[in-house]
N, C-alpha and C positions, 0 to 999 in steps of 0.2 A: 504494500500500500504506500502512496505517496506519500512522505511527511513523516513516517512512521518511525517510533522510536527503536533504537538497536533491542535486539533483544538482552534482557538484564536480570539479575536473580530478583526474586520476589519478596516483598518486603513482609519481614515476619509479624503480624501485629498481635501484642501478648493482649490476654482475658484482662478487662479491667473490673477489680472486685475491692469495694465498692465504685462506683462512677466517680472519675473526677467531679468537683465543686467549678463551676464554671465561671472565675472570677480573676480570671485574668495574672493569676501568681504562679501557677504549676507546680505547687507544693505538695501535691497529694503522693502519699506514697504507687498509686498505678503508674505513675509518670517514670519510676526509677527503673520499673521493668522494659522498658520502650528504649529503641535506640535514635539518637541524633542522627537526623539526614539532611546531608544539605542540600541548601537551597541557591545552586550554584551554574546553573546553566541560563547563558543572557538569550534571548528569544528577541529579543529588540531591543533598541539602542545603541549607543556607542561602548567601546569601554568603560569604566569605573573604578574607581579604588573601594577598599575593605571602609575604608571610612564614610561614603559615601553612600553603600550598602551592602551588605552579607544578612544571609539568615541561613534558618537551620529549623528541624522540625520533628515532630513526634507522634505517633499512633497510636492508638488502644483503642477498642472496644467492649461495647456489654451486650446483650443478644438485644438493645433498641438503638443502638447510637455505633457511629462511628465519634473519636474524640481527636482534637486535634490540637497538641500546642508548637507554635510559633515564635520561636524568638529573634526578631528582626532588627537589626540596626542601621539607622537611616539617619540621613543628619537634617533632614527636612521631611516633616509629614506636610500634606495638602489635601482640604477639600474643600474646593473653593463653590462647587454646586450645591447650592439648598435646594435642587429639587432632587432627591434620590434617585432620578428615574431619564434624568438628564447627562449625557456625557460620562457616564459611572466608571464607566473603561480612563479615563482622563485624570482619575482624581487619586492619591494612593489607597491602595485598599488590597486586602487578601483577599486571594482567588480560589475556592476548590473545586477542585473538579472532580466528579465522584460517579463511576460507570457501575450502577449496583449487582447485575449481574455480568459483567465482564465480557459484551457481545462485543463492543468496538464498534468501528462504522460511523458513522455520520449523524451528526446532533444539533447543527444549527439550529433548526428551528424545529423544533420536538424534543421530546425528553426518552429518546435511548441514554442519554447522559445529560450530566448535570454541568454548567461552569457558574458555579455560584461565586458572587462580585461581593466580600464582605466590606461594608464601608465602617470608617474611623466610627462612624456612627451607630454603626450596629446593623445598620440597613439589609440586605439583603436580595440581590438583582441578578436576574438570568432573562434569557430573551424566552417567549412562548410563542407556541404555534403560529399567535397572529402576528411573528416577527414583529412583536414589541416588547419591551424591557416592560417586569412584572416584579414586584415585590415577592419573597418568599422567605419572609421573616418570619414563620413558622418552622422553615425548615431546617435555618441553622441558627441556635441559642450564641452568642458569642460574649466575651467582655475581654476590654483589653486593660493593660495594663502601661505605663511611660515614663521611665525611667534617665534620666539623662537621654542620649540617643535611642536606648534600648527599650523596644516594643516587646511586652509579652501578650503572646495573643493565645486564648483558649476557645474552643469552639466546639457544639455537640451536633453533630449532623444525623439527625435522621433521612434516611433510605426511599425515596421513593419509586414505581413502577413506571415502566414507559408509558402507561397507558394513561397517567397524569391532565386533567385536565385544567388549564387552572382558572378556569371560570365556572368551574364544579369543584372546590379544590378537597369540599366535604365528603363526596364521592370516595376517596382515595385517600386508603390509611400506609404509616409507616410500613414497609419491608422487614419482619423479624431477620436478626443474623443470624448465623451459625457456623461453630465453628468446622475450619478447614474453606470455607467459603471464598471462592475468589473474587475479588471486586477491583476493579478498574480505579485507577488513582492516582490525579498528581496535584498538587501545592504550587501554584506561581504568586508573583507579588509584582502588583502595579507603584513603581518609583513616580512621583514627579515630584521636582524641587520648586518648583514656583514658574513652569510653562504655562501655554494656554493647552496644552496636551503632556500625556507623559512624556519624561525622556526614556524611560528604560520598563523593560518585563521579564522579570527574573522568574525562571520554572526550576521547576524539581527533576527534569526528565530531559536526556540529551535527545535532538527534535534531528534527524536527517536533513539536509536541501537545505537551500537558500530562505525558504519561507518556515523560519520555525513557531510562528504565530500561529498556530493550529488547532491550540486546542480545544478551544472554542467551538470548532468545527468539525475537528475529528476526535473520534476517542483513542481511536487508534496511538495517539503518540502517549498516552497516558502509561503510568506502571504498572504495577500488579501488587496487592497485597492479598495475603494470603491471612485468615484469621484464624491465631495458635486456641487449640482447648487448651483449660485450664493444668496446670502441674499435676501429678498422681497426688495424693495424702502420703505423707509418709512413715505416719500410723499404721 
């Protein structure tokens, strides 16, 4: 497939028991079983330094949520749009992307995949069917955290089916997990330091070809995590 990411091992994601507190610290002990992945593949823009931006990030699950923390360093946040629904791609903010059952293929405008836009604000943006930008601040809980340059970002994503409508959005409940489950998955982050557009789009997944903007539109270039059952008792 065009655009498609190398193939790469699969990212292990341990049981989270109890659920992370979703409050932007990442202090909970499920977070210490999860390993750091970076957030190190530029998709757009020019070069950058470490100063400018680096991040890095984390997995776990509970058989309702995927959970996701974010540690970002940026030396300029921006959202300069009060309307959420406005220019979202332009403004910084985390991006997941989330393939529930791991078909791949194309998702612009449907929901075989998700590319959820999380704003500073908590907002919540993916395009729908009628190629328009829709709010789905039900589907991912977040809060962040701002630390000198340092963003901590925690997030609770629940799962939803391709079959999504979201002008029915009642219609259509969360996807239970389970472990061994594979699900389609990657993490990018929208930079801008004070453009009328971003400068940079930093992903989790090296993108083949010239056009590594993709994700958005294909799932394909997304990774693979693979969700661990819980450790045996050792009783």
């Amino acid at each position: 497939m065009a655009g498609a990411a190398p193939a790469g091992p699969e990212c292990q994601v341990p049981l989270a028991s109890p659920a992370p507190v979703i409050d932007g610290r990442g202090t909970e002990a499920a977070w210490a079983r999860a390993e750091w992945r970076p957030l190190d593949q530029r998709w757009l823009g020019p070069a950058t330094t470490a100063a400018d931006f680096s991040g890095r990030y984390k997995v776990v699950w509970t058989p309702e949520r995927l959970y996701v923390l974010a540690e970002i360093t940026d030396d300029v946040e921006q959202d300069t749009h009060a309307d959420p629904l406005e220019r979202w791609w332009d403004d910084d903010c985390l991006e997941i992307f989330v393939d529930p059952d791991r078909s791949r293929g194309e998702h612009q405008y449907n929901h075989n995949a998700w590319a959820y836009h999380v704003a500073l604000d908590g907002h919540v943006v993916d395009l729908g069917r009628d190629r328009q930008g829709h709010l789905f601040d039900e589907h991912v809980r977040s809060r962040r955290t701002r630390r000198g340059q340092v963003s901590t970002w925690e997030a609770a994503v629940a799962l939803y089916p391709d079959t999504y409508d979201e002008h029915k959005p009642a219609a259509s409940r969360p996807l239970p997990l389970r472990a061994g489950q594979p699900i389609g998955f990657a993490l990018a982050y929208c930079d801008n330091d004070g453009s009328a557009e971003r400068e940079n789009f930093f992903g989790s997944e090296p993108v083949a070809g010239a056009d590594k903007n993709r994700g958005w539109i294909d799932a394909g270039i997304f990774g693979r995590l693979r969700l661990v059952p819980p450790a045996p008792s050792t009783r």
